[in-house]
C-alpha positions in Angstrom: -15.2 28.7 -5.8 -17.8 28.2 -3.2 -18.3 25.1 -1.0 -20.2 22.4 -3.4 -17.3 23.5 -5.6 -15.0 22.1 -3.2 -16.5 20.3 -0.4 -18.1 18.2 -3.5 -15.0 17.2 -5.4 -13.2 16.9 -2.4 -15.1 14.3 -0.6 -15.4 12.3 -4.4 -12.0 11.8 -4.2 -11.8 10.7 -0.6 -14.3 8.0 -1.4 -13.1 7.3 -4.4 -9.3 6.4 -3.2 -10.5 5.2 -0.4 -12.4 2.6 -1.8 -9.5 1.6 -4.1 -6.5 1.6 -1.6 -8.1 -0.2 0.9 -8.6 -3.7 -1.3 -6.1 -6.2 0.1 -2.9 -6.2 -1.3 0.8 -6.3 -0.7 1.3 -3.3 0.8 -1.6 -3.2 3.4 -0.3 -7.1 4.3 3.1 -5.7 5.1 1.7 -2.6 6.7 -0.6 -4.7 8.5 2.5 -7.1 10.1 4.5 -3.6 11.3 1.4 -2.1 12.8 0.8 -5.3 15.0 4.4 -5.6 16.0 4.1 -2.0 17.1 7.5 0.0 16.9 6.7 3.1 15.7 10.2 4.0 15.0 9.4 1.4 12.2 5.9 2.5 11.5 5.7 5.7 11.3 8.2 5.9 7.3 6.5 3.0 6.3 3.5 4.9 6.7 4.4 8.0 5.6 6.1 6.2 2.0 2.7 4.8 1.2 0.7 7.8 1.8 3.6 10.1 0.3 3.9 8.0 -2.8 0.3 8.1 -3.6 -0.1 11.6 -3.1 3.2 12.0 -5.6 1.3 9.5 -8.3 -2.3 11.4 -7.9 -0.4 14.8 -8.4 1.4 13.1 -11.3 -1.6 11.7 -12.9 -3.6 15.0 -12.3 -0.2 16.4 -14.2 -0.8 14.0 -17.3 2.2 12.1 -16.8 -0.3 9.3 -16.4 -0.5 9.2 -19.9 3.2 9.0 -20.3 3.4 6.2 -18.6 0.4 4.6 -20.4 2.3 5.1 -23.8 5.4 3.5 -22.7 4.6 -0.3 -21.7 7.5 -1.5 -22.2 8.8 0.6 -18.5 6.0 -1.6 -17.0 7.2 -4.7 -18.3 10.0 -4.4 -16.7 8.5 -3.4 -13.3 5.7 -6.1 -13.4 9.0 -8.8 -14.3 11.0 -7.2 -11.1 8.0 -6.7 -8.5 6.3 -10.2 -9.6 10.1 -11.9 -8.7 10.2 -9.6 -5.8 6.6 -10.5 -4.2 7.2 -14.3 -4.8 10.2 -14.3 -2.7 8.7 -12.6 0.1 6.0 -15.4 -0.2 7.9 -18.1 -0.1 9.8 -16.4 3.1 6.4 -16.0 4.6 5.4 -19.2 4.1 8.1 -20.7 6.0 7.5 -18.4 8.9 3.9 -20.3 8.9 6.1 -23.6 10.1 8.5 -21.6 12.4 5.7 -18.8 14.5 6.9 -17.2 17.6 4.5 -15.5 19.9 4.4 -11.7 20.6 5.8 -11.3 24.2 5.2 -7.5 25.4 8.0 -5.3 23.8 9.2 -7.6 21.7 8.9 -8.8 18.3 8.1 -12.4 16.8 10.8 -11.9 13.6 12.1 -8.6 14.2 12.6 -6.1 11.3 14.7 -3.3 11.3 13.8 0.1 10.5 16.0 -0.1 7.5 14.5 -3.0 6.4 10.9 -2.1 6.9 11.3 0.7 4.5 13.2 -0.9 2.1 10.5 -3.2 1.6 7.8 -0.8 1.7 9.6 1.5 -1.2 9.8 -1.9 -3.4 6.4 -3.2 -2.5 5.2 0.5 -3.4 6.9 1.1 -6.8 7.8 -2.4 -8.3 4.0 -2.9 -8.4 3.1 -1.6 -12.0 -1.1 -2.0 -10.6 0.2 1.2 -8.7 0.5 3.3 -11.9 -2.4 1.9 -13.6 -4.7 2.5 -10.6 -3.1 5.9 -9.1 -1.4 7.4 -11.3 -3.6 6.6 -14.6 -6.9 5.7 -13.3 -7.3 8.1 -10.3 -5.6 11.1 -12.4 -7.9 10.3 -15.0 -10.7 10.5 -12.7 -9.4 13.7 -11.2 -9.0 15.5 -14.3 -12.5 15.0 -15.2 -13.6 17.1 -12.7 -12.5 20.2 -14.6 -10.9 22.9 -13.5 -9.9 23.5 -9.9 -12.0 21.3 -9.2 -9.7 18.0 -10.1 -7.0 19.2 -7.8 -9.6 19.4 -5.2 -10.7 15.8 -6.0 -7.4 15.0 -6.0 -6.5 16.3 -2.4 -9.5 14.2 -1.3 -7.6 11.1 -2.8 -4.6 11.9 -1.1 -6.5 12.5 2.3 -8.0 9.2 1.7 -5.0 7.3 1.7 -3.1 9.2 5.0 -6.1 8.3 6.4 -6.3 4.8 5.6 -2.1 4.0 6.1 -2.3 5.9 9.4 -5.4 4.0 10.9 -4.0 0.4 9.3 -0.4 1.2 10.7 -1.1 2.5 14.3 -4.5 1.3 14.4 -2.8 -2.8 14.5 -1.4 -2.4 17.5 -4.6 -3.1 19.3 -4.5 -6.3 18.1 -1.2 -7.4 19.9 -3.4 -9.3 22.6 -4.3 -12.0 20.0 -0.8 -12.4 18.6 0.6 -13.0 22.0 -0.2 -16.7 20.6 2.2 -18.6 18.3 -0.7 -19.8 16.5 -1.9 -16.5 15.2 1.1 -15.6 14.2 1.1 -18.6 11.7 -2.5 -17.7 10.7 -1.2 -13.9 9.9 2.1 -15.1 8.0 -0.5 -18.3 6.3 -2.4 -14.9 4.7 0.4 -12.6 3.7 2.0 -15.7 2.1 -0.7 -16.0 0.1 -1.6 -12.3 -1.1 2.4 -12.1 -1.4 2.6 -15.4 -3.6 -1.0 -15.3 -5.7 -0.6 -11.5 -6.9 3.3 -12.5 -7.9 2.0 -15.3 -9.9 -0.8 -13.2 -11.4 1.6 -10.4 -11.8 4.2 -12.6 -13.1 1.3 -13.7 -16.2 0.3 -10.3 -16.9 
């Protein structure tokens, strides 16, 4: 293959996954709240599950178990039930941090979240969200297998670059805005927002 064989696809797929993992959502919120609090012992698998767990949906969807998974709603039924239950009680909890903000004093953290914790969260706001297999592993599969060939896994890598890319600069990137949460007050503005993203895609999630 020469370089507009691979180059070409390649950068498709970066722009292409880019554009679709950045849109606000669950998972950039929470990534968003351990980036500013900035333990990387914390960061760092939280990161490394989003990025990884696209990159295994892409591959999958390249695969055509995409269409698996399309064929069986009754699996995603039960995932939208469970991650809908799951995002509304992390709303609710973030809403009450909104009345109870503490500021971010250097080294420190204003609720702090274990590493365990971090990434248990993470793995269920990853793969109790069924829009994750409808918009990785079925849409962006789709999309890489029309590219033919070698080409699709090509596109595909570019998807999968896209989203270390993004995870990485949202996780480590936050730190730089530890300045302004060294108030109590933008703590409550940050919990205000995740509460909700958290509580308005359960609710949406929860009607189908």
């Amino acid at each position: 293959m020469n370089l507009a064989e691979t180059l070409l696809p390649s950068l498709l797929g970066f722009g292409t996954g880019l554009a679709l993992i950045v849109a606000i959502g669950a998972q950039n919120a929470y990534v968003l709240r351990l980036g500013i609090e900035g333990r990387t012992r914390t960061i760092l698998p939280a990161v490394l599950i989003c990025a990884v767990s696209d990159a295994v949906l892409i591959f999958a969807g390249i695969l055509g178990i995409g269409l698996v998974v399309e064929r069986t709603p009754v699996a995603l039924i039960v995932i939208r039930v469970v991650g809908a239950a799951f995002l509304l009680c992390y709303g609710v909890f973030a809403a009450v941090r909104v009345f109870r903000p503490r500021a971010l004093e250097p080294g420190t953290s204003p609720i702090p979240i274990s590493t365990k914790v971090a990434v248990s969260t993470i793995v269920a706001l990853t793969w109790l969200n069924p829009h994750v297999y409808l918009d990785t592993l079925i849409f962006l599969g789709s999309v890489a297998n029309q590219q033919g060939g070698d080409a699709r896994w090509w596109w595909g890598g570019g998807a999968i670059t896209a989203s270390f890319a993004w995870f990485f600069a949202l996780g480590f990137g936050a730190r730089h805005l530890r300045p302004f949460f060294a108030r109590p007050g933008s703590w409550r503005i940050l919990d205000a927002f995740i509460a909700v993203v958290m509580l308005s895609l359960g609710v949406r999630m929860a009607l189908g």
